[in-house]
Each structure stands twice: as C-alpha cells, then as structure tokens.
DOKE-278148 format. One record per residue (C-alpha): x, y, z; residue in three letters. Coordinates in steps of 0.02 Angstrom, whole numbers, always signed. Layout:
X | Y | Z | Ala .
...
END
This chain:
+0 | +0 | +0 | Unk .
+75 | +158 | -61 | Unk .
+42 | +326 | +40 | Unk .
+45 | +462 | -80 | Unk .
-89 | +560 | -31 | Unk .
-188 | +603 | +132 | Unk .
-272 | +466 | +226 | Unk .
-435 | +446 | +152 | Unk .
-587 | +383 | +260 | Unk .
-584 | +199 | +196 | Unk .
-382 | +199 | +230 | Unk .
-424 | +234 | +411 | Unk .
-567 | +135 | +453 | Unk .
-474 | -19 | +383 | Unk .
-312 | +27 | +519 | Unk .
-452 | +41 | +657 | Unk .
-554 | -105 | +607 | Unk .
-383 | -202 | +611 | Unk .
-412 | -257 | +410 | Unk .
-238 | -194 | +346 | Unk .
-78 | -314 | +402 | Unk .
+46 | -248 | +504 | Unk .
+162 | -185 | +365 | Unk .
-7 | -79 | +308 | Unk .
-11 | -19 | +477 | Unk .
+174 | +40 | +499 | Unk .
+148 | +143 | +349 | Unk .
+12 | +214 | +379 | Unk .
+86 | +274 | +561 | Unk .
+270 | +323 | +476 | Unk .
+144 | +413 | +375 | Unk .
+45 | +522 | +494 | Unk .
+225 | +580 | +577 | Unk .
+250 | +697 | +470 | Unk .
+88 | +725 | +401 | Unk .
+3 | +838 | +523 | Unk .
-162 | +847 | +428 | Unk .
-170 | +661 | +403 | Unk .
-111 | +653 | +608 | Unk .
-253 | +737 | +671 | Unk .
-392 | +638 | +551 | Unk .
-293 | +474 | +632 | Unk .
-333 | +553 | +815 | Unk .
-512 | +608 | +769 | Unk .
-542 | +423 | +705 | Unk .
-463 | +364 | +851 | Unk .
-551 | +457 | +960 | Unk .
-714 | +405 | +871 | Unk .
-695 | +224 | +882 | Unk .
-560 | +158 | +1015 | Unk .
-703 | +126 | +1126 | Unk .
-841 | +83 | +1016 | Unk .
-726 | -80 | +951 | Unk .
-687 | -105 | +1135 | Unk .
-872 | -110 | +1152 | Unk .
-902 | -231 | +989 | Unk .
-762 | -337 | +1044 | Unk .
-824 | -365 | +1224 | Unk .
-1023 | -412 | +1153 | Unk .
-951 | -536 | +1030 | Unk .
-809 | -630 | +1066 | Unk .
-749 | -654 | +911 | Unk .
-820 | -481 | +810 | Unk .
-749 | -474 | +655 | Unk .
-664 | -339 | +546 | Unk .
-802 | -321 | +453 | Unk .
-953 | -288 | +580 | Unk .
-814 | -204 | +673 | Unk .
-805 | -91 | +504 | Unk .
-981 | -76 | +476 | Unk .
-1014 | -25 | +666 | Unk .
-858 | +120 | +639 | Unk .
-953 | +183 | +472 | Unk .
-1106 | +207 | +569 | Unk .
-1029 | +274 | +715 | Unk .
-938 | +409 | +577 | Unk .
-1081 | +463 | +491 | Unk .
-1170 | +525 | +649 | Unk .
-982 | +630 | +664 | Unk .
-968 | +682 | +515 | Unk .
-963 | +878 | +471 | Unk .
-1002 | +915 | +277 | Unk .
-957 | +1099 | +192 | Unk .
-951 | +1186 | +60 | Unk .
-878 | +1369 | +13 | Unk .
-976 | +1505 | -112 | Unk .
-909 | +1651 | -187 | Unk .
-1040 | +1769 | -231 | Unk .
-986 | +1919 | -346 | Unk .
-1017 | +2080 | -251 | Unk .
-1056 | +2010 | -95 | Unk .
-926 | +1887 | +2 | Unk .
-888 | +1710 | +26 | Unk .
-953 | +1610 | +130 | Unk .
-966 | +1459 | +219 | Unk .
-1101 | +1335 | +240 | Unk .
-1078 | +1169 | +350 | Unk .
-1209 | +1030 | +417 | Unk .
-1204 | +881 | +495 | Unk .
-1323 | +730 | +486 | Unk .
-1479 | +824 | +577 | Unk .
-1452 | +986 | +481 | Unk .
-1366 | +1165 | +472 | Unk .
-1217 | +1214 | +611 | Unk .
-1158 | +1324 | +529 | Unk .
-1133 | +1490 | +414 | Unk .
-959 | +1560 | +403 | Unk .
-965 | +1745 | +326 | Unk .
-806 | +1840 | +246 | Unk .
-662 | +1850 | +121 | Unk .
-551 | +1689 | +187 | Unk .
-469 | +1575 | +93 | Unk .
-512 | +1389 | +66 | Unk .
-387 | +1379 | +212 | Unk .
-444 | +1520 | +341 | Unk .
-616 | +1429 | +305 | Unk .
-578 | +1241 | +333 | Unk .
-468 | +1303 | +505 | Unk .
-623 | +1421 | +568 | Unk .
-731 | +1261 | +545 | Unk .
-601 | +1130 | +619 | Unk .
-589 | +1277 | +787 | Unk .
-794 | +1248 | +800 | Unk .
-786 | +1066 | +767 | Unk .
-635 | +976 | +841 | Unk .
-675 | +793 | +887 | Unk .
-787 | +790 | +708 | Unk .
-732 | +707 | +551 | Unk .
-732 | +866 | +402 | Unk .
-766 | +833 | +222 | Unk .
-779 | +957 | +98 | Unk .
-941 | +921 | -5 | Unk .
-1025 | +974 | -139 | Unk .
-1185 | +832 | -144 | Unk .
-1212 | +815 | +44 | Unk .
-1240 | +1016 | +30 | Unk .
-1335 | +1056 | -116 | Unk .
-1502 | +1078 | -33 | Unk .
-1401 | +1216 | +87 | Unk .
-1312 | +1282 | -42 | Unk .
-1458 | +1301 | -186 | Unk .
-1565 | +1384 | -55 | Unk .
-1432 | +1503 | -36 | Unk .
-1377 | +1553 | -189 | Unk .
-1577 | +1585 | -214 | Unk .
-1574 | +1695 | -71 | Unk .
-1432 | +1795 | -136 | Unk .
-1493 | +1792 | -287 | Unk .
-1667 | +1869 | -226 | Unk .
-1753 | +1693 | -278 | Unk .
-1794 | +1655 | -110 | Unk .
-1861 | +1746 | +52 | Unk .
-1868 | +1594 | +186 | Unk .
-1775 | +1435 | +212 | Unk .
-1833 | +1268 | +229 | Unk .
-1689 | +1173 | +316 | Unk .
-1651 | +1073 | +465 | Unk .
-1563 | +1177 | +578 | Unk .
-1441 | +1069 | +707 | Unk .
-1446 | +1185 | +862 | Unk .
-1254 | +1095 | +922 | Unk .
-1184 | +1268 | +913 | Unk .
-1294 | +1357 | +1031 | Unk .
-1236 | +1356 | +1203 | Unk .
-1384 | +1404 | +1316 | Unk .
-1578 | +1408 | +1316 | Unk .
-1571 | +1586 | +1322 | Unk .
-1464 | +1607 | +1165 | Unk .
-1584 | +1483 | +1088 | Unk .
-1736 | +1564 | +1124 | Unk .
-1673 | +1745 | +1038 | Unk .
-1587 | +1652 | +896 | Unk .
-1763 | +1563 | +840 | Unk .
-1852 | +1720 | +869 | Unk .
-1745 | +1771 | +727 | Unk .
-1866 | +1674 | +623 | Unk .
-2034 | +1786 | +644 | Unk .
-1945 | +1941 | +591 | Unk .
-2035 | +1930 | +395 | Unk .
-1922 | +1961 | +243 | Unk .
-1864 | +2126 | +202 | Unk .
-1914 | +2203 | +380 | Unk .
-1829 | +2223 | +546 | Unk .
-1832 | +2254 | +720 | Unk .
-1727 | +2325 | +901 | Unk .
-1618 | +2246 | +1012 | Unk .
-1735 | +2313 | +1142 | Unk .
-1898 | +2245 | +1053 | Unk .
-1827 | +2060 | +1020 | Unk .
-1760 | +2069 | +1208 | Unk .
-1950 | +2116 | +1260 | Unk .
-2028 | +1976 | +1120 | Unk .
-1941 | +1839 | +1195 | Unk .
-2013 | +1896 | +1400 | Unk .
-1827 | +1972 | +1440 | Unk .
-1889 | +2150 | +1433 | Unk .
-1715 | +2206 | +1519 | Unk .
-1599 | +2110 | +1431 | Unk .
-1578 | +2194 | +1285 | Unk .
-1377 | +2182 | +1308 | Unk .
-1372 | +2016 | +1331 | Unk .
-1484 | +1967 | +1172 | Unk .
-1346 | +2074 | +1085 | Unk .
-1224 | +1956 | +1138 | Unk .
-1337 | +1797 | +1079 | Unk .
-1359 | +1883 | +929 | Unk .
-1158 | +1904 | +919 | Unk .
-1122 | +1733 | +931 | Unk .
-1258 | +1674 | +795 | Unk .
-1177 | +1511 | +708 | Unk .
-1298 | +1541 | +589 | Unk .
-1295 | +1700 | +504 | Unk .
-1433 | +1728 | +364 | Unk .
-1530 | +1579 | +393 | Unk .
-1556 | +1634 | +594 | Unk .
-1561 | +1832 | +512 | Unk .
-1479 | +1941 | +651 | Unk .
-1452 | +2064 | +510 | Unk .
-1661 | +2110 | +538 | Unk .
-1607 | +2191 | +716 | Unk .
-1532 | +2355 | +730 | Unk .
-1518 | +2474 | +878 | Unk .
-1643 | +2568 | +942 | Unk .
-1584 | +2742 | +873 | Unk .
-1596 | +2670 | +694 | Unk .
-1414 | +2624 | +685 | Unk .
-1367 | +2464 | +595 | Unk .
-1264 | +2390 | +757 | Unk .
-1167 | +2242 | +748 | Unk .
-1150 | +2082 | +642 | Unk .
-1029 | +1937 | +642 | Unk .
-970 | +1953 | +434 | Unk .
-963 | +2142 | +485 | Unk .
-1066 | +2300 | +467 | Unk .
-1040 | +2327 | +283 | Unk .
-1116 | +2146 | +249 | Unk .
-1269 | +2191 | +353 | Unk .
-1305 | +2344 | +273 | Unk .
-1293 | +2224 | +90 | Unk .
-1417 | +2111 | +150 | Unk .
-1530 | +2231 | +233 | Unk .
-1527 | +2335 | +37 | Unk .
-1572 | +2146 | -42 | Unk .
-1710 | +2129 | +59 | Unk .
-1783 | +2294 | +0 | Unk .
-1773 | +2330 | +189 | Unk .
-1759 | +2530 | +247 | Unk .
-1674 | +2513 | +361 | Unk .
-1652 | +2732 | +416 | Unk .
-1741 | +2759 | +582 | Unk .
-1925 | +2715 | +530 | Unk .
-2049 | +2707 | +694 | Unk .
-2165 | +2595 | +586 | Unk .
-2055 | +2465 | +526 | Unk .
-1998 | +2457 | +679 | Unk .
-2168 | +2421 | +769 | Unk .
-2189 | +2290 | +652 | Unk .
-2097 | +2122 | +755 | Unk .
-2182 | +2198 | +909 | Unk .
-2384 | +2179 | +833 | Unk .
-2333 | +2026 | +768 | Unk .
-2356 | +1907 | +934 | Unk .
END
C-alpha cells in the first residue's frame, strides 16, 4: 500500500477495524508523523472508535473486521461535518456546513479555502470534516436563491449543536418571525422573547449566531436606527438589509412591526 496522498476515510477505518496487516499499519503510522493533517484525522478516528470496538469486541467474542467496520461507518456518519464554500460576486464568501440532523453552521467573509476549513475545524474539533459538494446542495441552492433574490425563507433542518444556552436559543429562533425585508430593536426582540431588560445580553446571543442569514440577526438594529453589529461585519449587514428591500433609516413603523406581530 503506497501513501501518496492524505489518509482517506476507507484507509483509516481499515487501520481501526484491524483489516490492513501490520506492514499496512506501519505505513500508515510512519505516514501520519510527518503528516500533520493526516495526524489529526488518525486522532479524530481514534477518538471516534477506540471505545466503540472495545465495546463490539467485548459483546461478541470473536467480532470481526467487518461488523467491526460496519459498526465504525455508522458510528462516523453520525460525526461527520459536511461543507461547502460560495463566492458570490459583489457580496462575500461564505461558508455553509451541516451535519447529519441539519445546518451548524454559516461562516461569513473573504477567507481562503484555508482560513475557512481552520475556522470550521476551531468549531468542530473531535468531528470528522469533508468538503462536499452533494451532501450540501439543498443548503447551498437555497442560498444562492437567497442571494440571488429567488428566495425569502428557508426550509432546512437547523442542528442547534452550536448554541450554548436556552437563552441564546430562544433569541436566535425568534430570529425566524422577523418577515423578509423588515426588521426590528435589540430592545424589542429582548422584550418579544419575556426578557424585557436584557436587551444587552440578546446582543451578545445575537453576536455569537452560528448561523448567520438563515437565523437573520441582520433584521435587528439598535434602537436609534443604527445598523449595530454583525458577525461578517457591518458593511455585509447593510448588503443584505438593501437585498431585502429593507429601509433600514430610523422608521418608527417598521420598527413596530416584530412587536404587533405576537
């Protein structure tokens, strides 16, 4: 078995699943020595599976490589992250990564394929990362037809791994009755969601939003009619605010609007 390349998936689930002989095995660890990228995909699939074999091994004597394999590619696909990077003209790139229950997450900004893949790895290190352009395409169509002004909601699975408290998860899905093309405050999201005085702290929520656009913190601005904050940066808020049609100058009707609406 020659190593000239990374360690693919199959390459590692045969070393865990103890299919490859032991000269297969030295070379694949000789390999991951001085291949750090290929090191920490052997110490994520380690991780993954040391003690589910352990497990396998200990409920059937005699488990073989095989249903130890087919046990590990289960076990993977529940770990598995899947992404994919656009580059829309006039806009920015961006990010856009799920796992097997849905979205976790919406990376905004000029990065490279690099700055990406490392931002992604930072939110998700004990998960297996492939880049993917089929296990995305519903995220990724949906999208490009919002850019594209196709599209005015979203209809995908959202995986909530990335949001850290109840709190944060009850402003960032209150995101979702803001309407297309309209906004809101700080202060009136903070009083939608029964936390009347927390209008700082639902700025922080909204700060930490893993997913930008499809959770659309760009609908709240301050109370003063200033655009405030957003992850991908102001200048991206104020884009997506203009493709919605949204005006988003101080404007005490549209911002009454979230208030009448529960």
């Amino acid at each position: 078995m020659e190593l000239t390349g990374h360690l693919t998936e199959d390459v590692l689930i045969a070393y865990f699943s103890g299919e490859l002989d032991v000269d297969r095995m030295k070379k694949v660890e000789t390999h991951i020595i001085d291949c750090l990228p290929c090191q920490r995909r052997f110490n994520i699939f380690k991780m993954l599976f040391a003690g589910l074999i352990t497990i396998i091994r200990q409920g059937q004597k005699q488990a073989s490589p095989e249903k130890i394999k087919t046990a590990m590619q289960q076990n993977l696909n529940k770990n598995q992250i899947f992404y994919t990077i656009l580059h829309i003209p006039d806009f920015t790139s961006l990010l856009i990564a799920k796992s097997a229950r849905g979205v976790v997450r919406i990376i905004l900004g000029d990065f490279t394929h690099f700055e990406f893949e490392e931002k992604l790895k930072k939110d998700f290190p004990r998960q297996w990362i492939v880049e993917s352009l089929d296990k995305t395409e519903t995220e990724r169509r949906q999208i490009e037809q919002y850019l594209f002004q196709e599209r005015t909601e979203f209809e995908l699975d959202i995986d909530p791994v990335l949001i850290r408290s109840e709190f944060q998860k009850k402003v960032l899905f209150a995101l979702r009755d803001i309407p297309y093309g309209h906004f809101t405050t700080y202060g009136e999201l903070a009083r939608k969601i029964g936390k009347p005085k927390a209008t700082r702290a639902v700025g922080t929520a909204l700060g930490k939003n893993p997913l930008p656009i499809i959770l659309p913190c760009h609908r709240v601005i301050r109370g003063n009619g200033e655009l405030g904050g957003f992850t991908g940066g102001v200048h991206l808020k104020r884009k997506l605010l203009e493709l919605e049609g949204a005006s988003y100058s101080y404007s005490p009707q549209q911002l009454d609007l979230f208030k009448n609406l529960g």
